[in-house]
N, C-alpha and C positions, 0 to 999 in steps of 0.2 A: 880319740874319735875323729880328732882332726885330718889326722894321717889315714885312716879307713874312708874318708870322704872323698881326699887327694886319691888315694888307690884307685877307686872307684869312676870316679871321673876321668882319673889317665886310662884307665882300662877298657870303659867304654868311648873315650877318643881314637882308641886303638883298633880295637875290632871295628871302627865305622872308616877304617882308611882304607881305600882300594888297594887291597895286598896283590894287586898287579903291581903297581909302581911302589907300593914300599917294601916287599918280600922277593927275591926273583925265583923261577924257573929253573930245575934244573935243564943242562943244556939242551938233551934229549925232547924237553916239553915244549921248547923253545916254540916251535910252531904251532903252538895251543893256544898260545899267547892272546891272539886274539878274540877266542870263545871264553876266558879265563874271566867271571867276574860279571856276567852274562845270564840274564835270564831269556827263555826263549819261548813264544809260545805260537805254535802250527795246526793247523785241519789238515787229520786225513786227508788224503786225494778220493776215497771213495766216500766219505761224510756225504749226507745228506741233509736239508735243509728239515726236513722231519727228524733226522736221527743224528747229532755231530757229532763227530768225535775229534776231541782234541789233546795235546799232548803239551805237559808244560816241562819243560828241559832248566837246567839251572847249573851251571859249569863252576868250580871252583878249584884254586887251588888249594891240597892235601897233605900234609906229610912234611913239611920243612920244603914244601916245591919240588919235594923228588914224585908226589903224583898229580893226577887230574881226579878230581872228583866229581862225577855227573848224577843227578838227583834228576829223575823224573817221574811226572804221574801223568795218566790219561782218566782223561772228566772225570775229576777231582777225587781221584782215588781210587778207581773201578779195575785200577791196575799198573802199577807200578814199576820202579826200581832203581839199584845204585850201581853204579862202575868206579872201578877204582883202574885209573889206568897209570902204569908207571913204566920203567926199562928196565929189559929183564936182562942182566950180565950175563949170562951164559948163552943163550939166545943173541945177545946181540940185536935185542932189538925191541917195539915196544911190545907191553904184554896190554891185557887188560881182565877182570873178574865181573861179572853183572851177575846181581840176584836180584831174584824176583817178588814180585809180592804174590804169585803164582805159585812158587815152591822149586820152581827150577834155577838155574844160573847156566851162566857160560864162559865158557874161557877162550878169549880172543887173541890175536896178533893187531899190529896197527903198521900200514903204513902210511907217507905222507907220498902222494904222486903230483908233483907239483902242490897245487891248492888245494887237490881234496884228499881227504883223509880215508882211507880204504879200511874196513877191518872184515876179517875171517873169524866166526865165531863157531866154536866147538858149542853142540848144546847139548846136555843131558838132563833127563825129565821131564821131556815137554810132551804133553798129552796129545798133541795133534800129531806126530811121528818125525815133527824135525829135526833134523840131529844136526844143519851147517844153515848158520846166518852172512853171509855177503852184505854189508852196509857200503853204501859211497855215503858221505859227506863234505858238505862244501860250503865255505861262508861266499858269498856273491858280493859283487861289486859292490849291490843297493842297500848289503847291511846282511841282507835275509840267508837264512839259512838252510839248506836244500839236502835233506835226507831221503833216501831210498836205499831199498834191500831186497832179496832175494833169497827165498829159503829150498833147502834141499831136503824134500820130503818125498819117502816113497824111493830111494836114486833117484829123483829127478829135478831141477832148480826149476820154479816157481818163481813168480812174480809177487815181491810182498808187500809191503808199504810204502807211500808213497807221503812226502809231509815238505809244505816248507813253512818255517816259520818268521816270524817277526821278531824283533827285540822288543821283550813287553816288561818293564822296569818292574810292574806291580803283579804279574803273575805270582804264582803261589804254587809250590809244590806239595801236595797236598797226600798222605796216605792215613788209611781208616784204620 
């Protein structure tokens, strides 16, 4: 009983270490590093004071640190999804997979241009007629984090979301 106590206790001292600094990255993820371990939470750019929407992000490392694991939901479940982003050997370079709580997914490219992270997403099944996501992402000086995107609907790239967020320790990624 003794020994199941001990277990238990080292196991829960475990999982509560920042497996940023006790587990690492693979190389490739290296510049993830700093979203890794991060919860994050932003307002639309179009939200309104009558209607908000907000979006809470939640970054992890996945897989032995060969991926990035990203959890998010908007107000509190209304819509969702998970990324797994890893490097794809053949490719040569990062891939990534998001499903939705929608029913659709996509499958992306990642690069790093300097400090922001750029991704190209193939999408299939999305009801509104998009079939290509353009995302920039960027951590900023002050901490915050500044997502926009751009859909290609119709042949033609559109203006899509706009979000920047905060580091919110006690967000909650939330699906129904």
């Amino acid at each position: 009983m003794r020994t199941i106590i001990q277990f238990l206790l080292l196991s829960t001292y475990l999982l509560s270490q920042d497996t940023n600094d006790t587990f690492p990255l693979s190389e490739h993820l290296m510049p993830f590093a700093p979203y890794v371990g991060k919860t994050f939470k932003g307002k639309f750019a179009h939200s309104t004071a009558e209607k908000p929407v907000y979006d809470i992000s939640h970054w992890e490392r996945a897989l032995n640190g060969n991926a990035i694991r990203i959890l998010h939901s908007v107000n509190n479940g209304e819509y969702g999804g998970e990324s797994i982003i890893m490097w794809d050997t053949e490719k040569e370079s990062l891939a990534s997979w998001y499903f939705t709580t929608a029913g659709f997914y996509t499958m992306a490219t990642f690069e790093f241009d300097g400090k922001r992270l750029i991704a190209l997403e193939d999408v299939s099944g999305n009801q509104n007629g998009i079939t290509k996501v353009k995302t920039i992402i960027q951590l900023l000086p002050d901490g915050k984090l500044h997502n926009r995107s751009k859909y290609l609907m119709n042949n033609a790239w559109v203006d899509g979301h706009e979000i920047y967020y905060q580091e919110a320790r006690d967000a909650k990624v939330v699906f129904k």
